[in-house]
LUMTINU-605084 format. One record per residue (C-alpha): residue number from 0; residue in one letter; z, x, y. Coordinates in pm, 1 decimal, padded with zeros to 6 digits. Each point is the difference from the previous one (the first is absolute). Layout:
# LUMTINU-605084
+-------+-------+----------+----------+----------+
! marti ! torke !       c3 !       c1 !       c2 !
+-------+-------+----------+----------+----------+
!   NUM !     A !        Z !        X !        Y !
...
+-------+-------+----------+----------+----------+
//
This chain:
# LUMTINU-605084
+-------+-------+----------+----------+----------+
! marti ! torke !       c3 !       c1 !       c2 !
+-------+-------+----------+----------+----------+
!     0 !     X ! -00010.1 !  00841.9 !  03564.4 !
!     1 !     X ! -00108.2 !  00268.0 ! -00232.8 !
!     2 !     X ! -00344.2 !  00173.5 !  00020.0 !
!     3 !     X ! -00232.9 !  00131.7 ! -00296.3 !
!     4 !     X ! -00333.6 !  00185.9 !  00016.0 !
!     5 !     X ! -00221.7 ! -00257.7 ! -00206.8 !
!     6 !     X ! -00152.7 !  00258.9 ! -00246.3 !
!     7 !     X ! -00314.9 !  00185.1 !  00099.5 !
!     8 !     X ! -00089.9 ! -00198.0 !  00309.7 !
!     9 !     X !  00291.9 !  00153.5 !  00206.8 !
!    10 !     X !  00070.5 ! -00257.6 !  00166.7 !
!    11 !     X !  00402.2 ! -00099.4 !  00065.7 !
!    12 !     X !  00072.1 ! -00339.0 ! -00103.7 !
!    13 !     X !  00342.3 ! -00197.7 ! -00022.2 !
!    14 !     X !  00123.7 ! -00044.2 ! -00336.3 !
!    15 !     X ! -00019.0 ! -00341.3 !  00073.9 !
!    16 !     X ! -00297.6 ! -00145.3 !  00114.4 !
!    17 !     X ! -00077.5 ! -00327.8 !  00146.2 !
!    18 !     X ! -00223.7 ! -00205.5 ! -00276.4 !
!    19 !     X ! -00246.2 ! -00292.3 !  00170.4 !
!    20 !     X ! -00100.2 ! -00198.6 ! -00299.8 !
!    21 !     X !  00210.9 ! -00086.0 ! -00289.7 !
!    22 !     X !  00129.2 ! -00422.4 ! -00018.9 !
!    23 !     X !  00117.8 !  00019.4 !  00425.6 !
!    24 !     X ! -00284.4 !  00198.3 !  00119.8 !
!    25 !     X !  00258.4 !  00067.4 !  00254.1 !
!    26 !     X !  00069.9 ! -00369.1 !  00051.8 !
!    27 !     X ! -00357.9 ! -00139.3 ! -00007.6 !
!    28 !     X ! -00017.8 ! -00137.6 ! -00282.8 !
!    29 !     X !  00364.3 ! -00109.2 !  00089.6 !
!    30 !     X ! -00092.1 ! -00188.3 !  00331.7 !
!    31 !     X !  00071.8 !  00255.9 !  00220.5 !
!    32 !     X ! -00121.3 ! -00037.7 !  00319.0 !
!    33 !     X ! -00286.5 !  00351.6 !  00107.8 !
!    34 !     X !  00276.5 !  00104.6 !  00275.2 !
!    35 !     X !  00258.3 ! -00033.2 ! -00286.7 !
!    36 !     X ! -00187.4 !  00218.4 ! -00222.0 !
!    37 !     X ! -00089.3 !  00260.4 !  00214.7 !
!    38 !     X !  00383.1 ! -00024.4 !  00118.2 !
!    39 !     X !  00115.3 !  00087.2 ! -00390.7 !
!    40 !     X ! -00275.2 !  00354.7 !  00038.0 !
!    41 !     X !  00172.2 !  00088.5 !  00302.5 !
!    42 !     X !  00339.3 ! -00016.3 ! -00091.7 !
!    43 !     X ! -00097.4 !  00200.1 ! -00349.8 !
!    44 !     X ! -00158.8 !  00222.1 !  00266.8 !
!    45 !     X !  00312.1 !  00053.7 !  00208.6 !
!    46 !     X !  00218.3 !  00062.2 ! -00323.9 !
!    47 !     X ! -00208.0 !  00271.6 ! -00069.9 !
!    48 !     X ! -00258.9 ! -00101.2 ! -00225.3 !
!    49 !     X ! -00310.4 !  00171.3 !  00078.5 !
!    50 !     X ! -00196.6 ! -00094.4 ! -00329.6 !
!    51 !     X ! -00188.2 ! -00328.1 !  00026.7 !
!    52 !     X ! -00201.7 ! -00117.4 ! -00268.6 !
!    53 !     X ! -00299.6 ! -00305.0 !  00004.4 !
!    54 !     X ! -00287.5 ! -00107.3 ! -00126.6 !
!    55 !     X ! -00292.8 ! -00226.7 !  00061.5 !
!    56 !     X !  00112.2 ! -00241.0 ! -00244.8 !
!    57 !     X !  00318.4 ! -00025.4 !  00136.7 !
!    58 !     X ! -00146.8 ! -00162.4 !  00317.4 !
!    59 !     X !  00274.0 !  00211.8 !  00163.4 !
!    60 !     X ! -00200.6 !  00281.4 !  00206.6 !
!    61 !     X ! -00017.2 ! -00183.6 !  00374.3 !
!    62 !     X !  00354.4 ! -00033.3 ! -00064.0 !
!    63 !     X !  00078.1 !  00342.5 ! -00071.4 !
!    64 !     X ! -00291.5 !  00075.6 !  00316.7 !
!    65 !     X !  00208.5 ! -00190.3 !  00260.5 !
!    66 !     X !  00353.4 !  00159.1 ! -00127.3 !
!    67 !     X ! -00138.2 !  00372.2 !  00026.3 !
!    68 !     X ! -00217.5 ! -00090.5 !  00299.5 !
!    69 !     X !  00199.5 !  00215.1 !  00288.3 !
!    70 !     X !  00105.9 !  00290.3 ! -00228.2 !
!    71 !     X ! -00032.9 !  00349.6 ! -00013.2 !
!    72 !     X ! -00316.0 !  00004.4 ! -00319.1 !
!    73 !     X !  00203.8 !  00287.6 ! -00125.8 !
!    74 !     X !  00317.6 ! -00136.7 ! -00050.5 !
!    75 !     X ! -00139.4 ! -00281.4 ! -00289.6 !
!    76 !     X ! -00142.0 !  00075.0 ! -00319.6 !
!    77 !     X ! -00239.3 ! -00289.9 ! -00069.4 !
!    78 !     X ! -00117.2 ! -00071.3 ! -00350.2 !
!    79 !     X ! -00196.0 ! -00323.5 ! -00092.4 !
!    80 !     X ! -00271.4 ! -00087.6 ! -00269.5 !
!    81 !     X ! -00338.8 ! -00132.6 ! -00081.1 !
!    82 !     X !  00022.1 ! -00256.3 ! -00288.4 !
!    83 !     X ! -00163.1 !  00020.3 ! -00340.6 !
!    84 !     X ! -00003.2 ! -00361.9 ! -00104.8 !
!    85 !     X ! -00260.4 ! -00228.1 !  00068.2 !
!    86 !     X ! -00394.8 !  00108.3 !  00075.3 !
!    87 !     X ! -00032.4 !  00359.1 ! -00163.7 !
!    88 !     X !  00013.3 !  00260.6 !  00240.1 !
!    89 !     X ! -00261.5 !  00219.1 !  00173.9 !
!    90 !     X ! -00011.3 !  00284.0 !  00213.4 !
!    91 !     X ! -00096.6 ! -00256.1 !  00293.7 !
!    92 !     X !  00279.9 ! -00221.4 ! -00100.4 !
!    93 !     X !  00273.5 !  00287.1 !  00010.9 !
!    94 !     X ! -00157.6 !  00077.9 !  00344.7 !
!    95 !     X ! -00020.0 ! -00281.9 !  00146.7 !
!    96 !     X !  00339.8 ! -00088.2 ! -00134.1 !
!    97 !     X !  00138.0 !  00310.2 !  00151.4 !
!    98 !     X ! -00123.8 ! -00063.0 !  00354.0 !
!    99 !     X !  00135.5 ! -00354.7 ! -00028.4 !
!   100 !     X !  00372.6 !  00161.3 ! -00050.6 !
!   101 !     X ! -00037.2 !  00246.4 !  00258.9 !
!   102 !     X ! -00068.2 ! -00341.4 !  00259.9 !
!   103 !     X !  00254.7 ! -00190.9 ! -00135.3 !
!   104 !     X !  00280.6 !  00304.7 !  00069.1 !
!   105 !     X ! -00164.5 !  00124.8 !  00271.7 !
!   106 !     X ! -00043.4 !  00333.4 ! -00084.8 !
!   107 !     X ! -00247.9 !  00280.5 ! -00037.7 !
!   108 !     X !  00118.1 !  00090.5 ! -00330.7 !
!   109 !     X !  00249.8 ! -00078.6 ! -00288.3 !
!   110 !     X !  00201.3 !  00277.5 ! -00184.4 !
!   111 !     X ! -00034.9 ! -00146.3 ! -00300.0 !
!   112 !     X ! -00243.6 ! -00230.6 ! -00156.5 !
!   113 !     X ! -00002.3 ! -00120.3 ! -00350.7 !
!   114 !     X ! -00177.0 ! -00177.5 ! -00268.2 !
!   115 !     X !  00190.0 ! -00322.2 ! -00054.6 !
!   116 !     X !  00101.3 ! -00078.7 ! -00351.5 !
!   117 !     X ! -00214.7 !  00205.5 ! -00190.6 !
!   118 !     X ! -00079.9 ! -00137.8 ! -00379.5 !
!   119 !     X ! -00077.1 !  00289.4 ! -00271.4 !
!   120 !     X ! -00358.7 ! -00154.9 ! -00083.3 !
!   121 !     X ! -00095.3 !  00019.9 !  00326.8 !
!   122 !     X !  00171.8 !  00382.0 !  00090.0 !
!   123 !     X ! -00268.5 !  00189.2 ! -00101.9 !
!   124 !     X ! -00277.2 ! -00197.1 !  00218.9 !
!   125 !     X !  00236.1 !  00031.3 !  00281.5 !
!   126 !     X ! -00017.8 !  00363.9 ! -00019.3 !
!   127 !     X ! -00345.7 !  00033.3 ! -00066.8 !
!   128 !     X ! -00130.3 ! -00231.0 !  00287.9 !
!   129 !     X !  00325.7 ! -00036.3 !  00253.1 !
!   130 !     X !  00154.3 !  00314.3 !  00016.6 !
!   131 !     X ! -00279.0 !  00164.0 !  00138.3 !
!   132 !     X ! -00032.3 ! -00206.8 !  00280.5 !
!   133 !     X !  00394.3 !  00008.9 !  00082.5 !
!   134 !     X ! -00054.1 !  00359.6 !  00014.2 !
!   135 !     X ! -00302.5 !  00002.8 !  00239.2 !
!   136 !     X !  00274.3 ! -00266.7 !  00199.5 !
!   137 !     X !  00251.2 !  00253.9 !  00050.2 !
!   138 !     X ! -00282.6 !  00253.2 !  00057.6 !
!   139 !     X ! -00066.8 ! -00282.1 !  00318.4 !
!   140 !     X !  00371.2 !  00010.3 !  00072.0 !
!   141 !     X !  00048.2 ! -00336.8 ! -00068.4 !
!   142 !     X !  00264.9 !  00060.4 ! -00251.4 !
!   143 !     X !  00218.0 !  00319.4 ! -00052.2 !
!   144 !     X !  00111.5 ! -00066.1 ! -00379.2 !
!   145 !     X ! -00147.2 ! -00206.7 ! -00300.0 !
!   146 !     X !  00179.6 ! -00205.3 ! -00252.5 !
!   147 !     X !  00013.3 ! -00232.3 ! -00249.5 !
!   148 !     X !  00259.6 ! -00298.0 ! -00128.3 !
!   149 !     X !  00026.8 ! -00087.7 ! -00370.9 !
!   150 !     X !  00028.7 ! -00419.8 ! -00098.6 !
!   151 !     X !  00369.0 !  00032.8 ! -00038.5 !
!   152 !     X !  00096.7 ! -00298.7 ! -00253.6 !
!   153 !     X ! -00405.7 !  00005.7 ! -00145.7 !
!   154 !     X !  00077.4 !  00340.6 ! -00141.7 !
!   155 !     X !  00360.1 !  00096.4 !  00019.2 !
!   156 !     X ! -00102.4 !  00305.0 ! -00271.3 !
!   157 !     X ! -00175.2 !  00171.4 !  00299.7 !
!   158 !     X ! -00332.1 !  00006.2 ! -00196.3 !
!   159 !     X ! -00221.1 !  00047.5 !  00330.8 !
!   160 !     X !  00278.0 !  00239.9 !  00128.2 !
!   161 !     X !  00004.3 !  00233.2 ! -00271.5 !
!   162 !     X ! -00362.3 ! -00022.0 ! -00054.7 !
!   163 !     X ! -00038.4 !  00098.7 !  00431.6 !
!   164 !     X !  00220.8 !  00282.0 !  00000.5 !
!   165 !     X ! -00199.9 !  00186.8 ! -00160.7 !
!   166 !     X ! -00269.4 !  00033.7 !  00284.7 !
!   167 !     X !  00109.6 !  00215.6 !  00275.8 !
!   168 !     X ! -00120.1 ! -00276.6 !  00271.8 !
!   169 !     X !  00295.0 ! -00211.8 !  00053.1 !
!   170 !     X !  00280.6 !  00127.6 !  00295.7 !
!   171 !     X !  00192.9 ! -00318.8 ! -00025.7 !
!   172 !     X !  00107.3 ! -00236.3 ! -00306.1 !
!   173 !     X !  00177.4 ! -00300.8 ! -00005.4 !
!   174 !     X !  00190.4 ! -00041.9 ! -00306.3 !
!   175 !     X !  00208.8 ! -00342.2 ! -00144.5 !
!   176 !     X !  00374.5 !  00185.7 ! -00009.3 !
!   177 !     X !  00269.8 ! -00174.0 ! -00062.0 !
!   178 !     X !  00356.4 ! -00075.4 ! -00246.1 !
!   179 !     X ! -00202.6 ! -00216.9 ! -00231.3 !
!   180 !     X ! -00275.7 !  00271.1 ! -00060.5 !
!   181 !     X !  00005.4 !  00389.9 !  00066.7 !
!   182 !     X ! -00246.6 !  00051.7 ! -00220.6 !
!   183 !     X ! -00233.9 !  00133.9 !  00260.7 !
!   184 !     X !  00254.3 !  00296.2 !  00057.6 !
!   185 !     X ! -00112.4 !  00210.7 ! -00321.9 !
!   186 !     X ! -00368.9 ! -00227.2 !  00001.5 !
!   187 !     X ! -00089.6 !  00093.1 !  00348.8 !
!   188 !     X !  00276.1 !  00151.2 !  00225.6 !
!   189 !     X ! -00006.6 !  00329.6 ! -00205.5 !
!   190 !     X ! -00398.2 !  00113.7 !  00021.6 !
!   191 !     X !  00013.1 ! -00152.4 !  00359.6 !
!   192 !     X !  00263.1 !  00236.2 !  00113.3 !
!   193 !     X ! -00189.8 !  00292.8 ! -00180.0 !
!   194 !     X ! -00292.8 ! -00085.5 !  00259.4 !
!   195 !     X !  00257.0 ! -00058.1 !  00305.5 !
!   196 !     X ! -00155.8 ! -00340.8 !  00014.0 !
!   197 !     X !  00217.9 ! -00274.6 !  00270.9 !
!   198 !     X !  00173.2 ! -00299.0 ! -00218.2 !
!   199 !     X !  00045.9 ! -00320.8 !  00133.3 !
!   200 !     X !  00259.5 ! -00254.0 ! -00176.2 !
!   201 !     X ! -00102.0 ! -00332.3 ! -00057.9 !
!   202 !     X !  00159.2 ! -00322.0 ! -00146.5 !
!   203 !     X !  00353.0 !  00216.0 !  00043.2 !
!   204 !     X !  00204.6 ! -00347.1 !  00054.0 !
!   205 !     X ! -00256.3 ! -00240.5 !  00086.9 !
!   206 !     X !  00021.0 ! -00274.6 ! -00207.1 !
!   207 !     X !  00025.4 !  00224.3 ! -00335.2 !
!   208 !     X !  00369.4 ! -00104.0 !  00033.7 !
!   209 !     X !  00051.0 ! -00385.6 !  00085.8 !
!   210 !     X ! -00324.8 ! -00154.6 ! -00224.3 !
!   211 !     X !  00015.8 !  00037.8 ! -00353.5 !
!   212 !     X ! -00438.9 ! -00029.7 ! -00001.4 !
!   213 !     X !  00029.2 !  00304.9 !  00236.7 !
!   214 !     X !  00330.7 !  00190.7 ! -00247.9 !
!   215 !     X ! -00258.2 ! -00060.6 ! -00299.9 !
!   216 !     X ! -00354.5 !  00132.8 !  00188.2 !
!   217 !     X !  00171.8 !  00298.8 !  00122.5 !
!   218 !     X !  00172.3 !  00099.4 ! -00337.5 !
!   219 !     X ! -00295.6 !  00153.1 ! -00141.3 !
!   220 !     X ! -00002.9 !  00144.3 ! -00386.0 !
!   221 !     X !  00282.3 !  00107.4 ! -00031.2 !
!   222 !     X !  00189.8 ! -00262.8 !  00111.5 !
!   223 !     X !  00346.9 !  00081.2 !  00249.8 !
!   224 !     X !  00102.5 !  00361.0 !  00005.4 !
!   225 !     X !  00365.6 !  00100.5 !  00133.3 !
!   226 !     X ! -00071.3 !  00225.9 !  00282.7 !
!   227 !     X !  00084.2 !  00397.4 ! -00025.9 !
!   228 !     X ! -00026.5 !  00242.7 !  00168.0 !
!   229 !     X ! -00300.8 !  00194.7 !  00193.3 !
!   230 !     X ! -00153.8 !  00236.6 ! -00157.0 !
!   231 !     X !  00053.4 !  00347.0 !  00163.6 !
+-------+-------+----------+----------+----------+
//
């Protein structure tokens, strides 16, 4: 397995991480049986995966809890998210949210913890009203790093994205990546680099591939673009 520093945070992360929500949900949604799924996060565990990322809409943290329950906290980066959709959020919401995913994996902290899906009308709230208290969160050691996940297929142009790295509050971003749209290399990838902030790939493979819905939401403006190579 190879090992990366993920940006600014420092932290040393597999390349590949272990992803909890997606269709499978690592075979809950599948009809995987609990010992099942916590079987699939300890075999990405012993391969050498030490990146696992969840998120309280994924229903998947008590899984993850159970799988990392006897290990060493240092040798598992743990990233997971509070949701955006639904009731608007507050700072009581985010905190209470928090403290539910901490139960759920059993831990006293996460590394990482996002704002899930993040819509550009509703960035600039978010930063106003949320940030703030994710900061005072890590100031509680309750989480080390703070991030934030763009809609993926809602705006494959990486409006919120481009719009967020601007601010110099985000240590992790999760970015939609793959063959059918790079555009987030010279949208995003570039400015986030100049701030050392951590990228995280999302719909890579997923089902951007085998569903034509999916090939068409993650196309974006510009429609496919051959792949070429990184810039230096």
């Amino acid at each position: 397995m190879q090992y990366i520093t993920l940006g600014r945070t420092g932290l040393r992360v597999s390349v590949m991480g272990l992803g909890c929500g997606g269709p499978s949900r690592i075979g809950q949604s599948t009809g995987k049986s609990e010992a099942e799924q916590i079987s699939i996060v300890r075999q990405a565990l012993e391969a050498g995966i030490n990146f696992i990322d969840t998120a309280e809409a994924y229903r998947t943290e008590a899984v993850v809890g159970q799988a990392i329950k006897r290990l060493d906290r240092d040798a598992v980066v743990i990233s997971t998210k509070k949701a955006i959709g639904g009731a608007p959020l507050t700072p009581k919401s985010v905190e209470v949210g928090l403290e539910a995913s901490l139960e759920r994996l059993g831990l006293d902290y996460v590394d990482i913890y996002h704002l899930h899906g993040v819509a550009r009308q509703d960035y600039n709230y978010l930063l106003a009203e949320i940030v703030p208290v994710l900061q005072k969160l890590r100031e509680q050691g309750k989480l080390h790093f703070i991030g934030i996940t763009e809609q993926g297929r809602a705006d494959p142009g990486h409006m919120m994205l481009q719009r967020a790295v601007q601010d110099d509050v985000w240590d992790v971003m999760m970015v939609m990546f793959n063959i059918l749209n790079q555009s987030a290399r010279e949208r995003v990838l570039v400015s986030a680099k100049e701030k050392n902030i951590g990228i995280l790939v999302m719909f890579a493979v997923r089902l951007a591939l085998s569903r034509q819905r999916s090939r068409r939401g993650c196309q974006g403006d510009r429609g496919w673009r051959p792949p070429h190579p990184w810039r230096r």
